[in-house]
Structure formats: structure tokens, C-alpha cells
C-alpha positions in Angstrom: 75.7 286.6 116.1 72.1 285.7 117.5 72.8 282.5 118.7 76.2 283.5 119.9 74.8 286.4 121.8 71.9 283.4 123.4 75.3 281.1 124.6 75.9 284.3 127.0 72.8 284.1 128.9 73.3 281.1 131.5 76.1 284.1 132.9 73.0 285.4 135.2 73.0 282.6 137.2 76.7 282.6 138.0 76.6 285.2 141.2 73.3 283.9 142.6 74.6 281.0 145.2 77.8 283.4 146.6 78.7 287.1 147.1 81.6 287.4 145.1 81.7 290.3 143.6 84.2 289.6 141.7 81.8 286.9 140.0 78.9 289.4 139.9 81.1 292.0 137.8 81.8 289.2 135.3 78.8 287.7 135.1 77.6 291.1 134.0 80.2 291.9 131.5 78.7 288.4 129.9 75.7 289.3 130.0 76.4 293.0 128.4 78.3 291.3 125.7 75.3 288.7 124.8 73.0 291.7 124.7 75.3 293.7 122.9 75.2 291.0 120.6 71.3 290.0 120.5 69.4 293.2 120.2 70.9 294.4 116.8 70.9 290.7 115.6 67.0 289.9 116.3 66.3 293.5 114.8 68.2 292.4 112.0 66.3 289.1 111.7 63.1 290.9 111.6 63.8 293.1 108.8 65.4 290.4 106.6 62.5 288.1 107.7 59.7 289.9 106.5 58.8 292.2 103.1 58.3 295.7 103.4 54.9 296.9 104.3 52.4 296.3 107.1 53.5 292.4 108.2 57.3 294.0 108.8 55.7 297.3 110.5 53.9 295.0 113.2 56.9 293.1 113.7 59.2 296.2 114.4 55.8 297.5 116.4 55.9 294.1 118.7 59.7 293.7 119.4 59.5 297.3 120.5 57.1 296.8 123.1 58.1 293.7 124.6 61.6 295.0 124.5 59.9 298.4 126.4 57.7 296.2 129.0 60.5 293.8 129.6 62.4 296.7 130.7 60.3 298.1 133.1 59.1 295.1 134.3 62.8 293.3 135.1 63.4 297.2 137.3 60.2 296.9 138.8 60.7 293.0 139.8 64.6 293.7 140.6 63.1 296.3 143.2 60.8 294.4 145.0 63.3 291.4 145.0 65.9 293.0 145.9 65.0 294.0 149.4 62.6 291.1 150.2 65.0 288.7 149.3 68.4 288.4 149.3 70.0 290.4 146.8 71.3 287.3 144.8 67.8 286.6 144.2 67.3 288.5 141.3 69.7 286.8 139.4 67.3 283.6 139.6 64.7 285.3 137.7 65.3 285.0 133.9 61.9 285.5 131.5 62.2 283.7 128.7 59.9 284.8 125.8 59.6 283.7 122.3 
């Protein structure tokens, strides 16, 4: 489910040369479904991937807060994108973390 959920992400690039939106509705339907997809996964992975007890707590602890910060970070950066540059420009930016 993890690494079918990843295949989905290249979909944020789709609307970004044209103003179809058309395209932009179904780029984001791809997008929702890979999320859909990812979040539970990776949570998943974490609690099969380490033993009870504090190693598993900071792991829980960590995804939580980059899941939190990237959050407010991709509204804030959307924002400020947004009317600066064209719209489509926000669907350039993709942070990658691992």
C-alpha cells in the first residue's frame, strides 16, 4: 500500500504547465488517493518496525511532527506562492523527506 500510495505522487506536477481545470481536479483526486493510501501505511510501518517501548514512542513522536510542520509549512508556502507567482506554481514545489 506504501509504495502504491508513492506511484501517485508525480500527479502534482500534472496541472502546473496549463490551466485546465479539469486536469487540476484530477490531479488532486490522485494525489488524495496516494495520501489516502500513505499516511496509514507509514504509520503502520512504524509500529511493526519497532518493539514496544521508548525507540517506537520517538518514532510515533517524530512522524507526528514532521507530518504537523509539513502541514503548516506547504499552507504557509502555498500562500505566499500563490499570489506572487502564478498560481500553477505551487504545484512545482514537492518536499521530499526521508
Amino acid at each position: 500500500m506504501f509504495t502504491a500510495g508513492c506511484c501517485c505522487s508525480p500527479a502534482h506536477r500534472w496541472p502546473a504547465p496549463g490551466h485546465d481545470p479539469a486536469l487540476l481536479v484530477a490531479s488532486r483526486v490522485v494525489q488524495g488517493m496516494g495520501a489516502a493510501l500513505v499516511a496509514p501505511a507509514a504509520l503502520s510501518l512504524i509500529t511493526t518496525g519497532f518493539p514496544q517501548g521508548p525507540a517506537r514512542n520517538r518514532a510515533l513522536g517524530r512522524y507526528g511532527a514532521t507530518a504537523s510542520i509539513g502541514f503548516v509549512a506547504g499552507q504557509v508556502l502555498g500562500g505566499v506562492l500563490g499570489p506572487v507567482h502564478q498560481l500553477a506554481s505551487v504545484f512545482l514545489v514537492n518536499v521530499r523527506s526521508a
